[in-house]
N, C-alpha and C positions, 0 to 999 in steps of 0.2 A: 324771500319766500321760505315759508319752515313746510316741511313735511311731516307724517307720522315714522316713524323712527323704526325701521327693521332690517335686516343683514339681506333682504332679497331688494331691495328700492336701492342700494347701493347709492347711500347718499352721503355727498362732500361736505367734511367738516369746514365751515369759512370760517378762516382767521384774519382780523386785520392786517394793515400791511405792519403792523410790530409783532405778528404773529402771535398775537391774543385774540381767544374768538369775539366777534362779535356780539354774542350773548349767550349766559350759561342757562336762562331758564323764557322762554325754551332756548335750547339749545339751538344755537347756530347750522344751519344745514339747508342744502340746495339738491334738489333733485338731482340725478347724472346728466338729464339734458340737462338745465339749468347752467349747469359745472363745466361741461363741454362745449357749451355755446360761449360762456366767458373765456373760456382759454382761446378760443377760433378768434375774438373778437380779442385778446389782448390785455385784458380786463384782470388778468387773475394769474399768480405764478403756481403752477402744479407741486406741491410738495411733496405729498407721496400720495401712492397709486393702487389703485386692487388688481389680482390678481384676471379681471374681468377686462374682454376687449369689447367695444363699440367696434365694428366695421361697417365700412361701406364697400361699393364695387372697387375702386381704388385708394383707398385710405382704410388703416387701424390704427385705436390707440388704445392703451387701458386706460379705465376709468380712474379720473382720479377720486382719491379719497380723504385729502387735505390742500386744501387750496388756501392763497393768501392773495390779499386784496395788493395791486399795484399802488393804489393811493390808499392813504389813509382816510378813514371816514372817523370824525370826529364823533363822539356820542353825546346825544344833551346829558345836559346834569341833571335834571329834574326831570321823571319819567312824565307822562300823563296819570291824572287817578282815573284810573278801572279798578275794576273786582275782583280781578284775578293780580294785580301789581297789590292793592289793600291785603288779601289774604299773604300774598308774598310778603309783604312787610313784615307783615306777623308772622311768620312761619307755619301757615295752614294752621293756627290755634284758637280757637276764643282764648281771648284775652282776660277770661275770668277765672276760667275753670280749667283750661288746658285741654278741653276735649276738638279735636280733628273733624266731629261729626256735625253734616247741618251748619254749617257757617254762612251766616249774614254779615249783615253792617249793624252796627249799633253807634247811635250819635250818643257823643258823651252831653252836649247839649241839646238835648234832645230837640226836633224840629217844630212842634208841639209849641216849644218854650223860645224859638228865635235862632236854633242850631244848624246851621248851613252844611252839606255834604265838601267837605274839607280834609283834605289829607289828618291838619291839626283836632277837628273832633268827631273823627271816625276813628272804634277799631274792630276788628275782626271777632262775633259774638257768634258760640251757637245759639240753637232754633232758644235753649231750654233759657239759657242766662238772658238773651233780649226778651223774653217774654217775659221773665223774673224781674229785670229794671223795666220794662213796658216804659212810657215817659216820666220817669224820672230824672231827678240831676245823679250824678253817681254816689252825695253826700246822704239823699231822701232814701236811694236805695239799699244804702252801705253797702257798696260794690266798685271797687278801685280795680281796673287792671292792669295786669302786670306788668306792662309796659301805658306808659303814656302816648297816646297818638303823636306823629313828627312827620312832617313831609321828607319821603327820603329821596336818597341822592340816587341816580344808575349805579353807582358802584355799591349802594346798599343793597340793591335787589340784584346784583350780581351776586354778591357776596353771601346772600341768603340761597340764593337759586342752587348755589354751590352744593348745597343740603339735598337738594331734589336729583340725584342724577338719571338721566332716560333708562330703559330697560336693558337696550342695544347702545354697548359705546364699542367701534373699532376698534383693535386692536395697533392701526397706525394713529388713531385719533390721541392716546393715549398721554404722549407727550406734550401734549398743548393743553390738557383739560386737571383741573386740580380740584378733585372732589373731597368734600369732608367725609368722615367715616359715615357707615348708611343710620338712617335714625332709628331707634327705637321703635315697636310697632305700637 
């Protein structure tokens, strides 16, 4: 379960059991019930804590704020294609032009001409460049993008997500999370 990310929801970073998080975009995290109910249940070793307590009539603990899985949970290799893993491919860019704004899909074979919604011939276009190749091949439209469409792996879109970091990262979080420098606006 992912949440929206603030210092008041006091929410638990999950790291697998090699103590890598389970995902950097979005970011891995679990509400504090969530977080608490896996520790009661076993499920989860507490690494580090906030300075915040849950009580009850006979029981306190603080909440944790880094937890790691007791088993390891394998990840697939190959994500599913969405809209939001496509744009992640690409780094939030059309792939023509480099502009962030207005991003669709644009089929390099277009579907028009027999071009199937496929990792290998979709890539991330704004509003202005897909209306500019409209159905075209890329060769009629003389429009090549920067990258070539490729089904990628989970550790690709780990590895790009890296580039996105949340607003709110804990300062206990900090050790387990490896952000590239923030992008360019």
């Amino acid at each position: 379960m992912n949440i929206a990310v603030s210092p008041e929801t006091r929410p638990a970073l999950v790291l697998n059991a090699d103590y890598r998080p389970l995902s950097y975009f979005p970011l891995s995290l679990w509400s504090w019930q969530d977080a608490v109910k896996a520790v009661f249940l076993e499920r989860v070793d507490i690494v580090a804590e906030y300075d915040s307590h849950v009580h009850s009539p006979s029981f306190s603990m603080r909440l944790p704020s880094v937890i790691s899985l007791k088993k390891y949970v394998r990840a697939t290799q190959h994500p599913v294609f969405t809209r939001f893993n496509l744009f992640l491919r690409d780094n939030f860019e059309c792939q023509y032009c480099g502009s962030r704004d207005e991003l669709t899909f644009d089929h390099l074979l277009p579907r028009s001409l027999g071009g199937h919604t496929t990792w290998e011939n979709i890539v991330a276009a704004c509003s202005t460049c897909n209306l500019r190749k409209g159905g075209k091949v890329m060769r009629d439209a003389q429009m090549t993008p920067r990258q070539m469409p490729y089904r990628p792996t989970i550790y690709d879109l780990q590895n790009n997500g890296r580039r996105f970091p949340p607003n709110y990262l804990h300062e206990s979080w900090m050790d387990y999370l490896y952000w590239d420098a923030p992008l360019e606006p």
